[in-house]
PQR file of N, CA, C, O and H, with PARSE charges and radii, in Angstrom:
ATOM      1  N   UNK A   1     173.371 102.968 337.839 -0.4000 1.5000
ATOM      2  CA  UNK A   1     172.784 102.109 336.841 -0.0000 2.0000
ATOM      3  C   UNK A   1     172.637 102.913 335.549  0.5500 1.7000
ATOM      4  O   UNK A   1     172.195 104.059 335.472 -0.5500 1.4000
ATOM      5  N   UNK A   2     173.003 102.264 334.704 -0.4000 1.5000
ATOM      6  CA  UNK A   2     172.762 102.999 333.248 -0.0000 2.0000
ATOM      7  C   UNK A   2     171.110 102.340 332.640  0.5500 1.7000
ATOM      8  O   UNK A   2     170.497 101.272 332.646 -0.5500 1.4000
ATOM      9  H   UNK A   2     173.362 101.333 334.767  0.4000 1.0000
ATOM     10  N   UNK A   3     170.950 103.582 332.213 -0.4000 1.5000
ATOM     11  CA  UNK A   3     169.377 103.382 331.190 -0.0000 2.0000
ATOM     12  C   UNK A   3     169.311 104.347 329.810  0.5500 1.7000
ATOM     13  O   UNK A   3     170.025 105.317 329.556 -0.5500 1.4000
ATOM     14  H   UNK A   3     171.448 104.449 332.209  0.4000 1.0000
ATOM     15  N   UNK A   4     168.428 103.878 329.153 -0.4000 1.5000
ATOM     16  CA  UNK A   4     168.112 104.302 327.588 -0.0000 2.0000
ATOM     17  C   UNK A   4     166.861 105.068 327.814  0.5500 1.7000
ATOM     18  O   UNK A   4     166.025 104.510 328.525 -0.5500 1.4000
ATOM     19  H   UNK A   4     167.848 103.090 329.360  0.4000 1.0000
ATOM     20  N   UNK A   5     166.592 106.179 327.366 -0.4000 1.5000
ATOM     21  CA  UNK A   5     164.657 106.474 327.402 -0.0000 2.0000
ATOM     22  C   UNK A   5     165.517 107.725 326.436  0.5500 1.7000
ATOM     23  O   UNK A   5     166.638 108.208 326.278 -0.5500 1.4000
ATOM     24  H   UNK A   5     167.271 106.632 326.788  0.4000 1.0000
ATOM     25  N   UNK A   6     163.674 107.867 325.803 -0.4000 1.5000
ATOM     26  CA  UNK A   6     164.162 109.453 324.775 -0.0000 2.0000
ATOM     27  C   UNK A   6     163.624 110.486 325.220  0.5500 1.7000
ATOM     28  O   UNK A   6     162.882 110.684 326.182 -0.5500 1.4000
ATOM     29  H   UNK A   6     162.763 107.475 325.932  0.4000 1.0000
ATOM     30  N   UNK A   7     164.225 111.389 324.143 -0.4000 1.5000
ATOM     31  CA  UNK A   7     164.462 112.824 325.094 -0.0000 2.0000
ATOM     32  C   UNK A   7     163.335 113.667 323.926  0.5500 1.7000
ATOM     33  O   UNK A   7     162.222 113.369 323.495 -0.5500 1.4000
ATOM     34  H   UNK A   7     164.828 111.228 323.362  0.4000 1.0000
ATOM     35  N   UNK A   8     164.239 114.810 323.701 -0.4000 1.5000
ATOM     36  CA  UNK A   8     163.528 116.137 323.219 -0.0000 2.0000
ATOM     37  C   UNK A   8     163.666 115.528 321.679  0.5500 1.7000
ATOM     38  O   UNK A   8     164.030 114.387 321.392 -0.5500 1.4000
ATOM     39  H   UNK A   8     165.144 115.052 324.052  0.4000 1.0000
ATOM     40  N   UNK A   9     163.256 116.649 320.710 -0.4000 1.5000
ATOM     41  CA  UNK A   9     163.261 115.840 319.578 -0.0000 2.0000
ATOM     42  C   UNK A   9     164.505 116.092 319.151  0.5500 1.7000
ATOM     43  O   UNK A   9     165.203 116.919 319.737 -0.5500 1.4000
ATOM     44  H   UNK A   9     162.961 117.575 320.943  0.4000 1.0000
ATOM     45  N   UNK A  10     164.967 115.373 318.015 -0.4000 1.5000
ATOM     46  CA  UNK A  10     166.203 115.557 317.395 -0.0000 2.0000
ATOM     47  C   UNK A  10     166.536 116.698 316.364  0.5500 1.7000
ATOM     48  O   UNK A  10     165.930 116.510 315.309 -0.5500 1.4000
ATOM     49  H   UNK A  10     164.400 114.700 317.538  0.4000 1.0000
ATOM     50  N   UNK A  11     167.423 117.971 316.358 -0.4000 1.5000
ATOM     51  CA  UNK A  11     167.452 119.133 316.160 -0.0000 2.0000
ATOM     52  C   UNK A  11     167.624 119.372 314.492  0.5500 1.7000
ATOM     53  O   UNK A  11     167.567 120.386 313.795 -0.5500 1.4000
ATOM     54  H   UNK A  11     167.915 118.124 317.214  0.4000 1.0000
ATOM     55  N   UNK A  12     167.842 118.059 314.219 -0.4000 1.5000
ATOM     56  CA  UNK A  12     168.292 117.858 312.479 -0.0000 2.0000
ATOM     57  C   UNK A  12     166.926 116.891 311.561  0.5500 1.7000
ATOM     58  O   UNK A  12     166.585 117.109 310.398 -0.5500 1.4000
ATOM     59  H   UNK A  12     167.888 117.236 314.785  0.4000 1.0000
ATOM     60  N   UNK A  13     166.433 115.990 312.346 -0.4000 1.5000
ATOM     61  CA  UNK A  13     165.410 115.461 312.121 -0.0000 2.0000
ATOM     62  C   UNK A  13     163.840 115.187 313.061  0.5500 1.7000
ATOM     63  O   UNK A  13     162.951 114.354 312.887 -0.5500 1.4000
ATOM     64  H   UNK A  13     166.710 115.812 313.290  0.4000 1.0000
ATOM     65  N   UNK A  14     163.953 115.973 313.792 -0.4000 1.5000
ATOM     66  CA  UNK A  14     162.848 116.022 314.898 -0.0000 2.0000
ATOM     67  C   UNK A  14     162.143 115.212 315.221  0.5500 1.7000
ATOM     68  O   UNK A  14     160.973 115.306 315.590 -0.5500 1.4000
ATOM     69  H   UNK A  14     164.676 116.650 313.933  0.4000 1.0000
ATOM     70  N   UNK A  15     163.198 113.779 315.044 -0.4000 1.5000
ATOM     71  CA  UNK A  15     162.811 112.192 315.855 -0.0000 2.0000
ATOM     72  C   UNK A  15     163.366 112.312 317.254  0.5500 1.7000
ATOM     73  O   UNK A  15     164.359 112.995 317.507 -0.5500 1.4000
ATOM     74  H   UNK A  15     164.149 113.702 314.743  0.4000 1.0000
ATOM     75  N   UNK A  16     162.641 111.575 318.216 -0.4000 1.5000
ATOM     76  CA  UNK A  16     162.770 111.810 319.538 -0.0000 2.0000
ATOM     77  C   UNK A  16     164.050 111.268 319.623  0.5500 1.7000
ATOM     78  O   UNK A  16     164.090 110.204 319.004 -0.5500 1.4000
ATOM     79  H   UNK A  16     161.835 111.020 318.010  0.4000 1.0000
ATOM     80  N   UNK A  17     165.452 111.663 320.302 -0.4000 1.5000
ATOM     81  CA  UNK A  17     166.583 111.417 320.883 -0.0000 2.0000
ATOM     82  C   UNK A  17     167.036 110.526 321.782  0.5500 1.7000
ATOM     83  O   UNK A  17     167.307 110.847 322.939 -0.5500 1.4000
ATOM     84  H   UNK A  17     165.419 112.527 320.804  0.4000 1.0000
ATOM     85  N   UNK A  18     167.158 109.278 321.296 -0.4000 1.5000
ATOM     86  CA  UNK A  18     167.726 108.555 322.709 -0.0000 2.0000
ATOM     87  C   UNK A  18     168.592 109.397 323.831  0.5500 1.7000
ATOM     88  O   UNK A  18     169.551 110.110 323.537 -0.5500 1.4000
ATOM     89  H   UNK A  18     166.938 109.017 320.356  0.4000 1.0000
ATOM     90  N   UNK A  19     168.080 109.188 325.195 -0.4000 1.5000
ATOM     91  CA  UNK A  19     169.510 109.567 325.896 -0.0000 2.0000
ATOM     92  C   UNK A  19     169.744 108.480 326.923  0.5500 1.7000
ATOM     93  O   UNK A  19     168.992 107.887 327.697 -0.5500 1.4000
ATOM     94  H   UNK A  19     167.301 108.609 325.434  0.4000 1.0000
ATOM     95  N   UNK A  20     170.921 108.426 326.692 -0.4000 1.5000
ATOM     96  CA  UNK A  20     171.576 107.469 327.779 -0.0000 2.0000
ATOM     97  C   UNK A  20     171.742 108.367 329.270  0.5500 1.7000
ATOM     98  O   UNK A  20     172.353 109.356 329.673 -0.5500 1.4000
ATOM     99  H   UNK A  20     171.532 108.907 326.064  0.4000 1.0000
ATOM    100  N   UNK A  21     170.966 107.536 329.692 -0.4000 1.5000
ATOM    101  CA  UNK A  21     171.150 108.364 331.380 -0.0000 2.0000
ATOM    102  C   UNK A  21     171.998 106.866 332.333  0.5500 1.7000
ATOM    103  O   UNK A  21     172.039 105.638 332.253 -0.5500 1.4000
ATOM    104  H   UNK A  21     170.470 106.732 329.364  0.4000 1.0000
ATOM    105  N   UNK A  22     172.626 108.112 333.299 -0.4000 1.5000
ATOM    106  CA  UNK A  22     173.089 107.472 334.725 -0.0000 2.0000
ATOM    107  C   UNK A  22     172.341 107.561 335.953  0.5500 1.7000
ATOM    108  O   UNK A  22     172.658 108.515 336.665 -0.5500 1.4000
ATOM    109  H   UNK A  22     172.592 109.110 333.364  0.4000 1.0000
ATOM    110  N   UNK A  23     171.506 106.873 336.344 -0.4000 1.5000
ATOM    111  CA  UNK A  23     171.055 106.865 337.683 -0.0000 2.0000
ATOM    112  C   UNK A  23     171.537 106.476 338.719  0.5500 1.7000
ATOM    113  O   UNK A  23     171.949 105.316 338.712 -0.5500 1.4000
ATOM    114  H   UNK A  23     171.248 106.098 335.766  0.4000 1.0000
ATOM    115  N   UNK A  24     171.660 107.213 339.884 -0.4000 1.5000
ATOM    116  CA  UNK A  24     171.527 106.738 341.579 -0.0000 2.0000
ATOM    117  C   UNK A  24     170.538 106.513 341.877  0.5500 1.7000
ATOM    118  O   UNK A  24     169.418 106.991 341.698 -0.5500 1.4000
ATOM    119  H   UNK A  24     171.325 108.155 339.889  0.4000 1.0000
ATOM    120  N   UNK A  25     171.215 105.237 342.678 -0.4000 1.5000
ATOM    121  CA  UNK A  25     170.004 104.554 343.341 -0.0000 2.0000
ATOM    122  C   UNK A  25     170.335 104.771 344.999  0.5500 1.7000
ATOM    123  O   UNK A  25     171.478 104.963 345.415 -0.5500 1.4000
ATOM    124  H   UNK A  25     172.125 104.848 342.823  0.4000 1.0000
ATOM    125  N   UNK A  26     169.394 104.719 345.678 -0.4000 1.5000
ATOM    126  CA  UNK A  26     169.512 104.859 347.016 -0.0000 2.0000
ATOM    127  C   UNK A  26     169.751 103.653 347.619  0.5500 1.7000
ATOM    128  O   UNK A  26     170.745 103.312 346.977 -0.5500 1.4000
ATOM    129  H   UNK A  26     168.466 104.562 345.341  0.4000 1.0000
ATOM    130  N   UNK A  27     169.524 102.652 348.495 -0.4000 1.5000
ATOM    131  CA  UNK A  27     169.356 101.790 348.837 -0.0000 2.0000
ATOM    132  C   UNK A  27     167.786 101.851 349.812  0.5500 1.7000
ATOM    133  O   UNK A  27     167.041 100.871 349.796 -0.5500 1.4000
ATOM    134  H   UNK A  27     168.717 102.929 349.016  0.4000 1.0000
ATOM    135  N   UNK A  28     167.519 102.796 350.420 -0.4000 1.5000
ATOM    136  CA  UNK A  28     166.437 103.212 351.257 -0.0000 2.0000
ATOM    137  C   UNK A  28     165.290 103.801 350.225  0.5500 1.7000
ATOM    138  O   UNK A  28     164.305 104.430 350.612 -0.5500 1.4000
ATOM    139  H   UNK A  28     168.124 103.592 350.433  0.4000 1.0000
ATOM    140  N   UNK A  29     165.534 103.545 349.086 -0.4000 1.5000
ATOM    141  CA  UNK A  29     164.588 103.812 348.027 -0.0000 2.0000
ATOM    142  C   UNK A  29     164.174 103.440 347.207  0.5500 1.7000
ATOM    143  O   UNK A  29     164.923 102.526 346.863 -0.5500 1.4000
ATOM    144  H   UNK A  29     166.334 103.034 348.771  0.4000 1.0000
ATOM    145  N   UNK A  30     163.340 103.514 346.502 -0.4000 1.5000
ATOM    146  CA  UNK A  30     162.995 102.286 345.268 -0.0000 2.0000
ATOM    147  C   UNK A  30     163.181 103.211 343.817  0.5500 1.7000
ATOM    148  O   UNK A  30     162.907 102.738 342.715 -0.5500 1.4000
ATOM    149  H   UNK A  30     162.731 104.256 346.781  0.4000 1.0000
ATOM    150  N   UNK A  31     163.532 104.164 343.956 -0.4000 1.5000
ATOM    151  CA  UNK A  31     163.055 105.151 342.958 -0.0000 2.0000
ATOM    152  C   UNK A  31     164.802 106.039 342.540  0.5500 1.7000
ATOM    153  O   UNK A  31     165.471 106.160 343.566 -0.5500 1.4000
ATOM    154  H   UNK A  31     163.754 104.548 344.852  0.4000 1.0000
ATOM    155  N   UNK A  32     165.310 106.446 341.617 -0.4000 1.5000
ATOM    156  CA  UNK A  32     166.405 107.133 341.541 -0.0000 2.0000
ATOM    157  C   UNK A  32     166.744 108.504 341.929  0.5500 1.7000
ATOM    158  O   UNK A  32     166.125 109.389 341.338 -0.5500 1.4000
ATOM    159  H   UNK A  32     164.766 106.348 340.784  0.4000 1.0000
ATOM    160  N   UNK A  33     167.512 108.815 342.713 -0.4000 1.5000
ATOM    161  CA  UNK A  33     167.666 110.302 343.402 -0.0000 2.0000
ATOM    162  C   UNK A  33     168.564 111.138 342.503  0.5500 1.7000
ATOM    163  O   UNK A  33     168.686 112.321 342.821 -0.5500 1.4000
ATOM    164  H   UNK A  33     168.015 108.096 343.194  0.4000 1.0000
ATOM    165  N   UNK A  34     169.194 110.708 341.454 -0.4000 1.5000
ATOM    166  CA  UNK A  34     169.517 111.370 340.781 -0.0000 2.0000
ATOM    167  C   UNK A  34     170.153 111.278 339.592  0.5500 1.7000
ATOM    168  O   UNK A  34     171.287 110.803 339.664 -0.5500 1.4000
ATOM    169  H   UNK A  34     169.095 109.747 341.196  0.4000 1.0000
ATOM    170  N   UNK A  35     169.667 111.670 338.247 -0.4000 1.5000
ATOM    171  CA  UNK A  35     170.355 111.067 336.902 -0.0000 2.0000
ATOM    172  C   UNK A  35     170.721 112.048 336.100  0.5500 1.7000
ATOM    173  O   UNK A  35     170.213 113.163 335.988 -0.5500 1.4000
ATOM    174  H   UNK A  35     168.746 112.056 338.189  0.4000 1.0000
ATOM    175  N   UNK A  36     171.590 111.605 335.565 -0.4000 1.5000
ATOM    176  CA  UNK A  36     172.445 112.340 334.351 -0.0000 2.0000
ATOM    177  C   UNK A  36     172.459 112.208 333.247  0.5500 1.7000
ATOM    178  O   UNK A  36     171.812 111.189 333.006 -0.5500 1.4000
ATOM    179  H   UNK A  36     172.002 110.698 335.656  0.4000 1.0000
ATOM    180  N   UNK A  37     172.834 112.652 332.337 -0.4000 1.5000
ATOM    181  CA  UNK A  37     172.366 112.392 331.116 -0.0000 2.0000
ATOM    182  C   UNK A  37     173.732 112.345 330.612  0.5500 1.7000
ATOM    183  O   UNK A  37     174.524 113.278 330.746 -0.5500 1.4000
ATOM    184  H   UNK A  37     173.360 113.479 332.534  0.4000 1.0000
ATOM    185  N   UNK A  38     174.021 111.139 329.974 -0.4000 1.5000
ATOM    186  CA  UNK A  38     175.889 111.062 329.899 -0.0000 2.0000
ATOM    187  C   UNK A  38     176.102 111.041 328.067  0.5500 1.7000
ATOM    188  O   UNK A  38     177.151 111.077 327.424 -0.5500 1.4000
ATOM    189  H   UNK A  38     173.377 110.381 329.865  0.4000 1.0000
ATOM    190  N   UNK A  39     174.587 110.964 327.557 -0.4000 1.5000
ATOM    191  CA  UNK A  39     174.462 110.591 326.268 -0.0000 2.0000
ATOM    192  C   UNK A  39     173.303 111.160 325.015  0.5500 1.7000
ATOM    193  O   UNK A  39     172.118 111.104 325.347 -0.5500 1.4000
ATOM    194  H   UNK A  39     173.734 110.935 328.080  0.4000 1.0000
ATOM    195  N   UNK A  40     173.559 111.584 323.901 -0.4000 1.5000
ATOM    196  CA  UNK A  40     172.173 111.865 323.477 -0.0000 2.0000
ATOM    197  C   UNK A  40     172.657 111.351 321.915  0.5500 1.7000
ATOM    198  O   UNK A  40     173.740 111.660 321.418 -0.5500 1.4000
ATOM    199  H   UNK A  40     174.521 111.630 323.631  0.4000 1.0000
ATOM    200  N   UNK A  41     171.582 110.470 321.227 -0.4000 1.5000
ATOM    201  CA  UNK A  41     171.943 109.630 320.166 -0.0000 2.0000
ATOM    202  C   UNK A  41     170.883 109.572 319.129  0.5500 1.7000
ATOM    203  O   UNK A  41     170.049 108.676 319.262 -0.5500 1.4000
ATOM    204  H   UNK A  41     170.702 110.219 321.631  0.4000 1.0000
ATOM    205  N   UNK A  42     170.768 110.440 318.041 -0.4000 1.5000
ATOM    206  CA  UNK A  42     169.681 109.589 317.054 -0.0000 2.0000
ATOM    207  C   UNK A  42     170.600 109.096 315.882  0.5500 1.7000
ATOM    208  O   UNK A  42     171.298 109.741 315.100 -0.5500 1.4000
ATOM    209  H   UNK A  42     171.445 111.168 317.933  0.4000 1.0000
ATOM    210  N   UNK A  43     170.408 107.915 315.991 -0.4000 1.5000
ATOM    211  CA  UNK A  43     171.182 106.758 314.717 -0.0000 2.0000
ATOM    212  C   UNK A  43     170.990 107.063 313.760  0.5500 1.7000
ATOM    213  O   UNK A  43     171.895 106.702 313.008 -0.5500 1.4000
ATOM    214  H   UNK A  43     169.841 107.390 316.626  0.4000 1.0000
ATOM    215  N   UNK A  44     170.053 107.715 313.171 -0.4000 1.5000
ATOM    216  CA  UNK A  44     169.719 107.591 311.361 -0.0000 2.0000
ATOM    217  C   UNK A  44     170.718 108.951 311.082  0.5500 1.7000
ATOM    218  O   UNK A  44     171.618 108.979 310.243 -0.5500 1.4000
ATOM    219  H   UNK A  44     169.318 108.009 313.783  0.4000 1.0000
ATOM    220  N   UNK A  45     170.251 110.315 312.193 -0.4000 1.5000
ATOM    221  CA  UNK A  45     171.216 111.317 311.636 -0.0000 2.0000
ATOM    222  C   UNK A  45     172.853 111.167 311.864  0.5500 1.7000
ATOM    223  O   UNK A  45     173.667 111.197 310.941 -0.5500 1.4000
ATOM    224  H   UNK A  45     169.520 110.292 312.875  0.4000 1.0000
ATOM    225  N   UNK A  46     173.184 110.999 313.267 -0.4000 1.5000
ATOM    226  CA  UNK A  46     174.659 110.439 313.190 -0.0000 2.0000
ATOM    227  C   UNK A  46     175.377 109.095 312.251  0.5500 1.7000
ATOM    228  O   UNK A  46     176.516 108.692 312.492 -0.5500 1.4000
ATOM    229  H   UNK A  46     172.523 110.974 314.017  0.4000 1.0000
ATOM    230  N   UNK A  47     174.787 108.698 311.521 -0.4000 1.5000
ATOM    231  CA  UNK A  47     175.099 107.616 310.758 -0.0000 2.0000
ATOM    232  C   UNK A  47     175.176 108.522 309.449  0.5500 1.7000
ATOM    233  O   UNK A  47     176.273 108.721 308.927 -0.5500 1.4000
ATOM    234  H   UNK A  47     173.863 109.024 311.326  0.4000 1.0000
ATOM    235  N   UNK A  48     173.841 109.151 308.843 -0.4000 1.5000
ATOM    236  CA  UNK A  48     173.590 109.581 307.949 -0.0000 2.0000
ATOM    237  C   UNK A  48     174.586 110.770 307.745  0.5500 1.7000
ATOM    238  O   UNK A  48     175.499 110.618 306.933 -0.5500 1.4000
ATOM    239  H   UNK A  48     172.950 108.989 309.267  0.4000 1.0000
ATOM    240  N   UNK A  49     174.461 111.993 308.462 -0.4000 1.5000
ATOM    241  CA  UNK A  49     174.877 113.207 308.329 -0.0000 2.0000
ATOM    242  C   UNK A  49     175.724 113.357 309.715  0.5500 1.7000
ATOM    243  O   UNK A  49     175.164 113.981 310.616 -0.5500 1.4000
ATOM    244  H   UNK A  49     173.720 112.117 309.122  0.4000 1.0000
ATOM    245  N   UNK A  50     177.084 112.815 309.970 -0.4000 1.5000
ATOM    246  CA  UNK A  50     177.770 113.160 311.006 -0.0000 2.0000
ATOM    247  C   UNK A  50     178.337 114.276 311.825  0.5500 1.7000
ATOM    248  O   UNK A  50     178.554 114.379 313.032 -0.5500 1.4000
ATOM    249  H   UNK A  50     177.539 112.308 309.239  0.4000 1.0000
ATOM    250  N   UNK A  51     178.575 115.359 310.456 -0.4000 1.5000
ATOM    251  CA  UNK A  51     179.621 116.597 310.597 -0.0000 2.0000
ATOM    252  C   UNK A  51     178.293 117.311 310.883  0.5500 1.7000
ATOM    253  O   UNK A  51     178.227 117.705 312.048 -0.5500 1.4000
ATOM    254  H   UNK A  51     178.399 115.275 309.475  0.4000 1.0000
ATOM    255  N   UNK A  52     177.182 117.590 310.103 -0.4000 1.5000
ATOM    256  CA  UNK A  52     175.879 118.359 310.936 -0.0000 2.0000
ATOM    257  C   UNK A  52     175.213 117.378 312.310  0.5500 1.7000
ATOM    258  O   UNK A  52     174.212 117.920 312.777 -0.5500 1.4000
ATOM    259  H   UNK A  52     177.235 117.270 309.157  0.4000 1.0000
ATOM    260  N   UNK A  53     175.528 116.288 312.890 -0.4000 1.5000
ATOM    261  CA  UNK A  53     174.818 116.344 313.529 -0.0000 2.0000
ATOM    262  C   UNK A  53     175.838 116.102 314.866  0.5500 1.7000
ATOM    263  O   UNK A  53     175.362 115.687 315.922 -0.5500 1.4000
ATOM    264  H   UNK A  53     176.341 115.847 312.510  0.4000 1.0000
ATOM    265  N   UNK A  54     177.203 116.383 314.730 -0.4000 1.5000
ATOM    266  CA  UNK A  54     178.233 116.962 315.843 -0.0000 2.0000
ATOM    267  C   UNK A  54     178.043 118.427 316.322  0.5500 1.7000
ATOM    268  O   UNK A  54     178.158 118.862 317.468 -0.5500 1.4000
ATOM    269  H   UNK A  54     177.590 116.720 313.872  0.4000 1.0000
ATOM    270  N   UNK A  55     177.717 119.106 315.142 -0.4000 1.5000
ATOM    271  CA  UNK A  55     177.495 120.738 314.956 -0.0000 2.0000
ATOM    272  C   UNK A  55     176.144 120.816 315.736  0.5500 1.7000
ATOM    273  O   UNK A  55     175.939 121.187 316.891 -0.5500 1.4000
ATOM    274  H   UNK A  55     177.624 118.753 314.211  0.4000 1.0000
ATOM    275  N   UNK A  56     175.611 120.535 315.148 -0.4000 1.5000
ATOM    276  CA  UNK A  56     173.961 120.476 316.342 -0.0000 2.0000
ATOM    277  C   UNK A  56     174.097 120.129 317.289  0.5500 1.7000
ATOM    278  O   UNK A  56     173.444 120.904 317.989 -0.5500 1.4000
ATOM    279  H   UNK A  56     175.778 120.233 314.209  0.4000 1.0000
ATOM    280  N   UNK A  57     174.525 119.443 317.877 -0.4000 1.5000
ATOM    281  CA  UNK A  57     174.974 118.777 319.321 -0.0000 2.0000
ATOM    282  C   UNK A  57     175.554 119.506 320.035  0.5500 1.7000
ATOM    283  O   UNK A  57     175.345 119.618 321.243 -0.5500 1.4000
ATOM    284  H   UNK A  57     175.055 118.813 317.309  0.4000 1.0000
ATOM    285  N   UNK A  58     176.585 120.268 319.218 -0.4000 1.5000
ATOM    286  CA  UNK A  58     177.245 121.201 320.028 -0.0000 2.0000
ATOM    287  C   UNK A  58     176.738 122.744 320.171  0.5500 1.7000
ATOM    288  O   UNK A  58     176.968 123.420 321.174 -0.5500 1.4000
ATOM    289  H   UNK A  58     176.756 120.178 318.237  0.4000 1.0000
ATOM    290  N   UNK A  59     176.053 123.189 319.086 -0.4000 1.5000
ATOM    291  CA  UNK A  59     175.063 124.277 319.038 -0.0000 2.0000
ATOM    292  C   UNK A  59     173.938 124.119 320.319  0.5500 1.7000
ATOM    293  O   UNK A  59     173.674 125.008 321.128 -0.5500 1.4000
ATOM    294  H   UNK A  59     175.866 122.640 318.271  0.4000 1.0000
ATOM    295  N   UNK A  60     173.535 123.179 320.292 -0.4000 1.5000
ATOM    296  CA  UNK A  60     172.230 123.135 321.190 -0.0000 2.0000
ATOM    297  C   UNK A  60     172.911 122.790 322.822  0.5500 1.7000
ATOM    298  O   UNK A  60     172.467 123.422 323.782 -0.5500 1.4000
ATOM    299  H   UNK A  60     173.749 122.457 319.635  0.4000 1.0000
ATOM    300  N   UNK A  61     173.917 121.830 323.001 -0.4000 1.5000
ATOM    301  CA  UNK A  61     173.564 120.872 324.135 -0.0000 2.0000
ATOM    302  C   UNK A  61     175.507 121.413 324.719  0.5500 1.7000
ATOM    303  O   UNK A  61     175.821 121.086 325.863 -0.5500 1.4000
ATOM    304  H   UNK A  61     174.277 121.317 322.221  0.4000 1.0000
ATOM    305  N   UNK A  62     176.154 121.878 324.192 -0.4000 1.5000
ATOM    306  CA  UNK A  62     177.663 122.283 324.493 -0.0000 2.0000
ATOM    307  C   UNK A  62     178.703 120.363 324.318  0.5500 1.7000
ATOM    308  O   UNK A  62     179.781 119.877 324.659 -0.5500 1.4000
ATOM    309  H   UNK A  62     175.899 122.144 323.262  0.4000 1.0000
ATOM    310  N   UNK A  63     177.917 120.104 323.857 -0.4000 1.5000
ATOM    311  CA  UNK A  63     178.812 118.727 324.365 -0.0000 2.0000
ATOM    312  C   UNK A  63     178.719 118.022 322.641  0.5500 1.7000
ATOM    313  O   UNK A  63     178.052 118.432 321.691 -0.5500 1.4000
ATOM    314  H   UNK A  63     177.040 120.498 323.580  0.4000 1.0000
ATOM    315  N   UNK A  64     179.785 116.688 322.733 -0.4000 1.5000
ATOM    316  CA  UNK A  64     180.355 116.123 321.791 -0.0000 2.0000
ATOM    317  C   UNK A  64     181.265 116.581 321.387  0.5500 1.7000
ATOM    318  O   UNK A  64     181.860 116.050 320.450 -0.5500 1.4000
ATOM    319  H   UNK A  64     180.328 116.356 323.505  0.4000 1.0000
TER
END
């Protein structure tokens, strides 16, 4: 199942970070056994300032 919740703050504007996570679900459980984080998004800086906030992304987190 995919979900939205935020993360740490954002490294260019230190607004909290959407991240898109992937959860497992069990069937014998009500609760998720294990999620991933497939995504991390703040709109105003990737809209605003793209080329610094690919660079930050990749400075901090190895990914994008």
């Amino acid at each position: 199942m995919n979900t939205t919740t935020y993360g740490e703050p954002c490294p260019l504007c230190h607004a909290p970070l959407l991240l898109d996570l992937l959860q497992v679900r069990s069937a014998q459980s009500d609760y998720p056994i294990a999620e991933r984080v497939t995504g991390r998004r703040c709109p105003g800086c990737q809209a605003a300032q793209p080329e610094q906030w690919t660079e930050a992304m990749r400075d901090h987190y190895g990914d994008i």
